[in-house]
C-alpha positions as CSV (number, residue, x, y, z in Angstrom):
1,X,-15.7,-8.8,-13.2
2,X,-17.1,-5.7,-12.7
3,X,-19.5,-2.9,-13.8
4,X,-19.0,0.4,-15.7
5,X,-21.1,1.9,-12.6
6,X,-18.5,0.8,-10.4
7,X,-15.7,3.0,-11.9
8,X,-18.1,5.9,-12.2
9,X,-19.1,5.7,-9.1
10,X,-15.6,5.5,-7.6
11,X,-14.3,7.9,-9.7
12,X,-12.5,10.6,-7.3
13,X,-11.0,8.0,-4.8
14,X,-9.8,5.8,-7.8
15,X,-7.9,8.9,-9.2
16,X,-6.1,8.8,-5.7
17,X,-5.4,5.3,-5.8
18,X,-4.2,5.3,-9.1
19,X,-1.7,8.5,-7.7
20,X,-0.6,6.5,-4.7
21,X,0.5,4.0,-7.1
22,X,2.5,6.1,-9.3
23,X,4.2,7.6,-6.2
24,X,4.9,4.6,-4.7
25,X,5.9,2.6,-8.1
26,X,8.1,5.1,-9.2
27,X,9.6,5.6,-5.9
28,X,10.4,1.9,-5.3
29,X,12.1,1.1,-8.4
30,X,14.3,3.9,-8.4
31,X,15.4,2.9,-4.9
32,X,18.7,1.4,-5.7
33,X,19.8,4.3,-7.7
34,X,18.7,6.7,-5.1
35,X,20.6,4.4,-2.6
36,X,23.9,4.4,-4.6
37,X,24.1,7.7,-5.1
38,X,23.7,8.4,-1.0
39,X,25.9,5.6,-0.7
40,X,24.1,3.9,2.5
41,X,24.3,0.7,3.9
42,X,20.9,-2.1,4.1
43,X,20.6,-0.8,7.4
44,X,20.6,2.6,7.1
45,X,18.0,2.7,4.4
46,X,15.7,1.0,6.5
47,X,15.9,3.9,8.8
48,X,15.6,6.5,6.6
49,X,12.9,4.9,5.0
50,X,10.8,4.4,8.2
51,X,10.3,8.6,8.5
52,X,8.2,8.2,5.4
53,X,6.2,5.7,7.4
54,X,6.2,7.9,10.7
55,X,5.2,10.9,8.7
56,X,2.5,8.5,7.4
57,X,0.5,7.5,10.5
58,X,1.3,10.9,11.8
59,X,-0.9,12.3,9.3
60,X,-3.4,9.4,9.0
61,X,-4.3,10.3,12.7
62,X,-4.8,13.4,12.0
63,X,-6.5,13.0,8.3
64,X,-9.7,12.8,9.6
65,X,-9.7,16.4,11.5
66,X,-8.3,18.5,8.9
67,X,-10.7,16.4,6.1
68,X,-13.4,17.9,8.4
69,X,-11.8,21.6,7.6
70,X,-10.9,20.8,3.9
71,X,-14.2,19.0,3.0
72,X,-14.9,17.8,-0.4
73,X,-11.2,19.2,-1.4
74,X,-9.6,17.3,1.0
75,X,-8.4,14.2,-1.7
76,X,-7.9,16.4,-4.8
77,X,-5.5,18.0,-2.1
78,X,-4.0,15.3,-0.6
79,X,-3.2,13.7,-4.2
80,X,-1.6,17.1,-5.2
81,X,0.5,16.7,-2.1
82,X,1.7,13.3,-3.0
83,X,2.8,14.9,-6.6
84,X,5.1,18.0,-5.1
85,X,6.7,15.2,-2.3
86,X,7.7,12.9,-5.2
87,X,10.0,15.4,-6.6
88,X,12.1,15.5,-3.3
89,X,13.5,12.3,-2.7
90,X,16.1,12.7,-6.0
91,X,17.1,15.9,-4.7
92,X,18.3,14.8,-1.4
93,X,22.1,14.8,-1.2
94,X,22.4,13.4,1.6
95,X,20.5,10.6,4.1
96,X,19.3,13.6,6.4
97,X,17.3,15.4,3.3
98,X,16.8,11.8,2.2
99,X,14.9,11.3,5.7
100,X,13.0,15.0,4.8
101,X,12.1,14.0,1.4
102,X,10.4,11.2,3.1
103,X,8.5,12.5,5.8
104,X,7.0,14.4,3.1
105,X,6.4,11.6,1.0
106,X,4.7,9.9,4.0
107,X,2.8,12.4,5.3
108,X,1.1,13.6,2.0
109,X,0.1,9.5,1.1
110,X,-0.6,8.6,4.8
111,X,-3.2,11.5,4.6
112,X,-4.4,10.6,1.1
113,X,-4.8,6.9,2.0
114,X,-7.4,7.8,5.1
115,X,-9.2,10.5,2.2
116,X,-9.5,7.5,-0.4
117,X,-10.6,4.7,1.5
118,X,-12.9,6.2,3.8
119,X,-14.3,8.5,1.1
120,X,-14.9,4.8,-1.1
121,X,-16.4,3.4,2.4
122,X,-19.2,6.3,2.2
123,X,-19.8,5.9,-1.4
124,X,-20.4,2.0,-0.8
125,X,-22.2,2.6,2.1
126,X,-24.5,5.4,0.3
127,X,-25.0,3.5,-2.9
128,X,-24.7,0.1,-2.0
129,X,-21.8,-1.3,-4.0
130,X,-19.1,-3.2,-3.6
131,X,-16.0,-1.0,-4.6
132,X,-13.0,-1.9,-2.0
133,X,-10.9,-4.6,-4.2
134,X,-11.7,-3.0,-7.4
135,X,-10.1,0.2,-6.3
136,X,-7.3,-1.5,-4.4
137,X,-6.6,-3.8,-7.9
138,X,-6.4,-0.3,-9.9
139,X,-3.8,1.0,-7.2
140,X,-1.9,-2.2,-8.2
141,X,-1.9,-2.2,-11.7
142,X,-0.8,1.4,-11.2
143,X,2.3,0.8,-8.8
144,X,3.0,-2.4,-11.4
145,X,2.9,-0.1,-14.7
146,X,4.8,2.6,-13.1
147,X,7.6,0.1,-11.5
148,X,7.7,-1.3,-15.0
149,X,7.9,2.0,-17.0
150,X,11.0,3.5,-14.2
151,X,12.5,0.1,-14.9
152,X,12.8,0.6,-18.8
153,X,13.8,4.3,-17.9
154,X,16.2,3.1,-15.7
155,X,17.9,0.8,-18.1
156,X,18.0,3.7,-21.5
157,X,19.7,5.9,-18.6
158,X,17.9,8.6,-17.3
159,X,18.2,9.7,-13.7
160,X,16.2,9.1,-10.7
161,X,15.4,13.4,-10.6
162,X,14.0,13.0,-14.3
163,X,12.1,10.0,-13.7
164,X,10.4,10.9,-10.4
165,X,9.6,14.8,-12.1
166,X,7.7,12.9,-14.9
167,X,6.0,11.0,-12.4
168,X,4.9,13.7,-10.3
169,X,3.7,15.6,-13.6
170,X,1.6,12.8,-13.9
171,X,0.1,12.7,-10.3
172,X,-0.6,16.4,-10.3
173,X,-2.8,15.4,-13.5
174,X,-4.4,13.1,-11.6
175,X,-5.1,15.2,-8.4
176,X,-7.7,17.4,-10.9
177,X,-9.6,14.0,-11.5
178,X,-9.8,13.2,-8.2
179,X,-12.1,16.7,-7.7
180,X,-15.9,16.1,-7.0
181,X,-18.7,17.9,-7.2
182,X,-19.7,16.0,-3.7
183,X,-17.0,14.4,-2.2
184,X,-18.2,13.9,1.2
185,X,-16.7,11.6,3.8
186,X,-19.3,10.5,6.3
187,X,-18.3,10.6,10.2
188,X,-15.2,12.8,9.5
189,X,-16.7,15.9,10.0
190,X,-15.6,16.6,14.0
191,X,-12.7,15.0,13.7
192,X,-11.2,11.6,14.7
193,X,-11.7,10.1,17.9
194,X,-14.9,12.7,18.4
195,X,-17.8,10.3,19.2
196,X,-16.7,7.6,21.9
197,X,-19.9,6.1,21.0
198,X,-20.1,4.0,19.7
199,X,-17.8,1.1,20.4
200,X,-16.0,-0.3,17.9
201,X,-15.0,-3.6,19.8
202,X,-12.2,-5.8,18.4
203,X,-13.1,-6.3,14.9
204,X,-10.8,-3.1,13.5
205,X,-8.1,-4.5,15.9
206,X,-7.8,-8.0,13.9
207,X,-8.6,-6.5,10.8
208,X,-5.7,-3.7,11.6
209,X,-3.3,-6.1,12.3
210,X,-4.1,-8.4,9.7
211,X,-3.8,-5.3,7.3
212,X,-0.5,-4.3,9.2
213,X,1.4,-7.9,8.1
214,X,-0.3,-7.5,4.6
215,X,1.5,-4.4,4.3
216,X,4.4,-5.7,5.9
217,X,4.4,-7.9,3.1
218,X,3.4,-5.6,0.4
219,X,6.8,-3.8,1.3
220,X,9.1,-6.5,1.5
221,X,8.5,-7.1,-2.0
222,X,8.0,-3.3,-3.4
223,X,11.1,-1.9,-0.9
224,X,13.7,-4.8,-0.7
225,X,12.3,-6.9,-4.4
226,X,14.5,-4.8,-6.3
227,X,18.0,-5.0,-4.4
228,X,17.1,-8.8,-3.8
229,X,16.9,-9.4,-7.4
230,X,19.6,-7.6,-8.5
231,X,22.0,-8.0,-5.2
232,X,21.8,-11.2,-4.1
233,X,20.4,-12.9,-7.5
234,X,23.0,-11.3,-10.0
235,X,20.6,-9.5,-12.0
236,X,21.4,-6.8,-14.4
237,X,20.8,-3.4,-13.6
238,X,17.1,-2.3,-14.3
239,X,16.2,-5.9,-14.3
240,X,15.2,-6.0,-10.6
241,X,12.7,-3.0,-10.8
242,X,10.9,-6.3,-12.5
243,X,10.6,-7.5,-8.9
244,X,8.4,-4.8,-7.9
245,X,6.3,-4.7,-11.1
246,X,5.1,-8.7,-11.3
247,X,4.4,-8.3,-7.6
248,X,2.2,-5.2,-8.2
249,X,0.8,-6.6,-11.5
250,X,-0.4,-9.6,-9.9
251,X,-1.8,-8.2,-7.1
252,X,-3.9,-6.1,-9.4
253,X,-5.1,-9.3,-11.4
254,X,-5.6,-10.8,-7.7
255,X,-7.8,-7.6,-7.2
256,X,-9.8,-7.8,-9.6
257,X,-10.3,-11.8,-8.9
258,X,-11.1,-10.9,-5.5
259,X,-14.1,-8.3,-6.6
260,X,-15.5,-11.2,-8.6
261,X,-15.6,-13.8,-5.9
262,X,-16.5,-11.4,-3.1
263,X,-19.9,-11.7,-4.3
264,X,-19.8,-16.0,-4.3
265,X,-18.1,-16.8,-0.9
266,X,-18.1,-15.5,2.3
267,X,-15.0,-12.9,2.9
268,X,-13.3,-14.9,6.1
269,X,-13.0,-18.0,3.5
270,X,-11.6,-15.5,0.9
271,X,-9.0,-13.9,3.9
272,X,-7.9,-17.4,4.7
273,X,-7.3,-18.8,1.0
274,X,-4.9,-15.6,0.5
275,X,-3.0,-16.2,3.5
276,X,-2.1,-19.6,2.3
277,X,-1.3,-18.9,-1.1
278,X,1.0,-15.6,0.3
279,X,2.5,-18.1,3.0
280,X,3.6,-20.3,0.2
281,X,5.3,-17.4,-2.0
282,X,7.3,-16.0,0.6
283,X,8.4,-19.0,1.5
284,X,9.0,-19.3,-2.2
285,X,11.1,-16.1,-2.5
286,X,13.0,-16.5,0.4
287,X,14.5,-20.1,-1.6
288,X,14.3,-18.7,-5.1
289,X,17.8,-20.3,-6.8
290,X,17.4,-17.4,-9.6
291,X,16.3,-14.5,-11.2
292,X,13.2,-16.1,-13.0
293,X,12.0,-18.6,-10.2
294,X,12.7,-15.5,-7.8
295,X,9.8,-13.0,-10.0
296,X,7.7,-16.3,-10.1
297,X,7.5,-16.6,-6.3
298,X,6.9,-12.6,-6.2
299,X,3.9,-13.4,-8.2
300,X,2.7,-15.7,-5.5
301,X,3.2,-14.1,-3.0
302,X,1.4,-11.0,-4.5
303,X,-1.1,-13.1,-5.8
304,X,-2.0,-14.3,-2.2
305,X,-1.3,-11.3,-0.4
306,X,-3.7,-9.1,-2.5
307,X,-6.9,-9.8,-1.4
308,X,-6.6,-9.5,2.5
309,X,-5.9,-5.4,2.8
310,X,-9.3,-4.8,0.6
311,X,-11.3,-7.6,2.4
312,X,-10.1,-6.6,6.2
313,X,-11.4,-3.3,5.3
314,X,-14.4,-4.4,4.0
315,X,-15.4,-6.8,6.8
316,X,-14.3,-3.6,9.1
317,X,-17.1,-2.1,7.6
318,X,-19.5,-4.0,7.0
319,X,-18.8,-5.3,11.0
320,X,-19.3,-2.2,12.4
321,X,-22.4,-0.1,13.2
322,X,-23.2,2.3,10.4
323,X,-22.5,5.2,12.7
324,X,-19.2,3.8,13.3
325,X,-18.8,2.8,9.9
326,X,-16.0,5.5,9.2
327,X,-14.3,5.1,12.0
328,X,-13.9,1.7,12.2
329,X,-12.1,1.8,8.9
330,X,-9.4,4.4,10.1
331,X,-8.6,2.4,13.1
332,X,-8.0,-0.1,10.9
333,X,-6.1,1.9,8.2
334,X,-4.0,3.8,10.8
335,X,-3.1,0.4,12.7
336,X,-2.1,-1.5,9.2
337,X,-0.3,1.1,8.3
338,X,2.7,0.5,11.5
339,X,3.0,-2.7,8.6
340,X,4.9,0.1,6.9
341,X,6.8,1.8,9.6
342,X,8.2,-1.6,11.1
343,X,9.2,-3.3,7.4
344,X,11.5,-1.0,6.6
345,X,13.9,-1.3,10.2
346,X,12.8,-5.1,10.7
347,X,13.4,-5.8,7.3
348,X,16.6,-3.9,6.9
349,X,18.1,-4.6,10.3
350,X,17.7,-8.5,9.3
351,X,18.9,-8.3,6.0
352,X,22.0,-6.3,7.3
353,X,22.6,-9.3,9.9
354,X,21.8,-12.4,8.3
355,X,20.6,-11.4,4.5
356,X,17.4,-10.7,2.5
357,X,16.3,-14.7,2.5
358,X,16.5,-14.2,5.8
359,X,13.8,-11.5,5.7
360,X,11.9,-13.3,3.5
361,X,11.9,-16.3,5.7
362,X,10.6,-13.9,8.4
363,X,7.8,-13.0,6.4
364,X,7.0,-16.1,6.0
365,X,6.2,-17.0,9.3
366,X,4.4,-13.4,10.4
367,X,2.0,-14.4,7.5
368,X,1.6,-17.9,9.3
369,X,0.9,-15.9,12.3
370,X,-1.6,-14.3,10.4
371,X,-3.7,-17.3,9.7
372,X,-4.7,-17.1,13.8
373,X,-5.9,-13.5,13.3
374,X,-7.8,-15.0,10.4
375,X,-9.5,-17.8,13.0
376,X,-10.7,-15.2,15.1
377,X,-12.0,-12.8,12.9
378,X,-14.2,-15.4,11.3
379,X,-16.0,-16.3,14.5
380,X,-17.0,-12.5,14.5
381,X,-18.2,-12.7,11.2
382,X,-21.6,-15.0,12.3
């Protein structure tokens, strides 16, 4: 599905993404024990969890100015940063240090995330190579493996401050692969915003907000998969960090698909198959009757929902004029990335009124929504 060249190429970005995935794997599936012991409602979470996604596009604003001052260190850096935050969130005896721990969590990925992709966006562009899904499917199978791994940690008893440290160990490792020799990122060098010229029309809009309801999705299932499972389902305890883990695993496999069939059909037919399929597994979730039809419909919905982040930013790129390139690819990371700062409140806020299958259900029909988006984007793409 895809060449030894690729990985070599993508080499310093993919350490990221693989780091972003172990952050955010870990993270997830030690949610509910983190919860417990701050002993905080739904609906409190959900804000506490949404300064990690303030901190976030906080940052990813301001990622491409101080890449510009850091250079070629800026995503060894930013990965380092994502290692140290990790460590907080167990530490946090309370929701307000909770709500610190993640506005450093945020702020070191949200940075990161702008490094990676537009750092991948100047090696395609430079070398001519298709690298976007294949790095996206490795952040997967990273989130998925780590999930999985906290989840059998979780269940032989350690605690949430051992699991994350080990983690972040692991991430700091990874931070020292993501260092290149030359690791450039074009059109970042005066900062964001510091061309007007020129225009990147509405192409990074529709691909922002499709990216923003893709990652809406993506964290309904790796934020609330976990308490859903073992909540509202019954499921023992360490069985619902499962949740999280198929999701992630699929999406990866979904990924990897998607690098494959990029090159044999046109990316707004690949964009619209995705939607369907992810309409039809959060629909799925939101009626599972168990714990096993309930990871099944996780699948789908990861399965569906994996190929549109990788894709938007691709047809971003590839949309835009080269000089614009870069750009266009922030606007559209920044403005999918408010996906992660309303999930959290919407999500929580809904599942505190009326229940999580109530939150799926609303997923359900922002991913419909979606499918419009989709329309327009594809009469661009002439």
């Amino acid at each position: 599905m895809f060449e030894r060249s690729a990985i070599a190429a993508s080499r310093g970005p993919m350490a990221a993404f693989v780091g972003i995935g172990v952050v955010w794997g870990a993270f997830m599936a030690t949610l509910p024990d983190l919860k417990e012991g701050l002993g905080i409602g739904d609906g409190e979470l959900g804000l506490v969890l949404v300064f990690g996604s303030i901190a976030a596009i906080a940052m990813m604003l301001a990622a491409p100015r101080i890449g510009g001052v850091l250079g070629g260190a800026a995503l060894p850096l930013g990965a380092a940063a994502m290692g140290v935050a990790l460590m907080l969130p167990a530490q946090a005896g309370s929701a307000a240090w909770f709500a610190g721990a993640m506005l450093a969590m945020g702020g070191a990925s949200g940075a990161a995330d702008v490094w990676m992709n537009a750092r991948l966006a100047t090696i395609e562009a430079t070398r001519r190579m298709k690298l976007m899904n294949l790095n996206h499917a490795v952040y997967s199978f990273a989130y998925a493996g780590a999930a999985a791994l906290t989840g059998l940690a979780r269940a032989a008893g350690l605690s949430p401050g051992a699991i994350l440290t080990l983690a972040a160990g692991a991430v700091l490792l990874l931070a020292l692969v993501a260092i290149e020799r030359d690791g450039a990122i074009d059109g970042f060098g005066r900062g964001y915003g510091a061309r007007p010229s020129p225009s990147l029309g509405p192409v990074p809009v529709l691909a922002g907000l499709l990216t923003l309801i893709a990652f809406l999705t993506e964290n309904a299932g790796e934020a609330w998969s976990a308490l859903y499972i073992e909540r509202d389902l019954g499921a023992a305890t360490g069985q619902g960090s499962y949740g999280p883990a198929l999701m992630a695993l699929t999406m990866g496999l979904g990924r990897l698909a998607g690098q494959a069939m990029a090159a044999r059909i046109a990316d707004r037919a690949l964009l619209r198959g995705g939607l369907i399929v992810a309409v039809a597994g959060a629909a799925a979730v939101a009626a599972a009757p168990g714990v096993l039809a309930a990871y099944a419909a996780f699948m789908l919905m990861g399965l569906g929902i994996s190929v549109v982040v990788p894709t938007a930013l691709a047809m971003a790129g590839r949309l835009a004029e080269p000089a614009a390139r870069s750009r266009a690819i922030a606007r559209t990371t920044v403005l999918g990335y408010v996906g992660f700062f309303l999930g959290p409140p919407v999500l929580g806020f809904v599942a505190e009124l009326a229940g999580l299958r109530a939150s799926y259900r609303l997923v359900a029909a922002l991913l419909l929504a979606a499918l419009a988006l989709q329309a327009r984007l594809a009469r661009l793409d002439r």
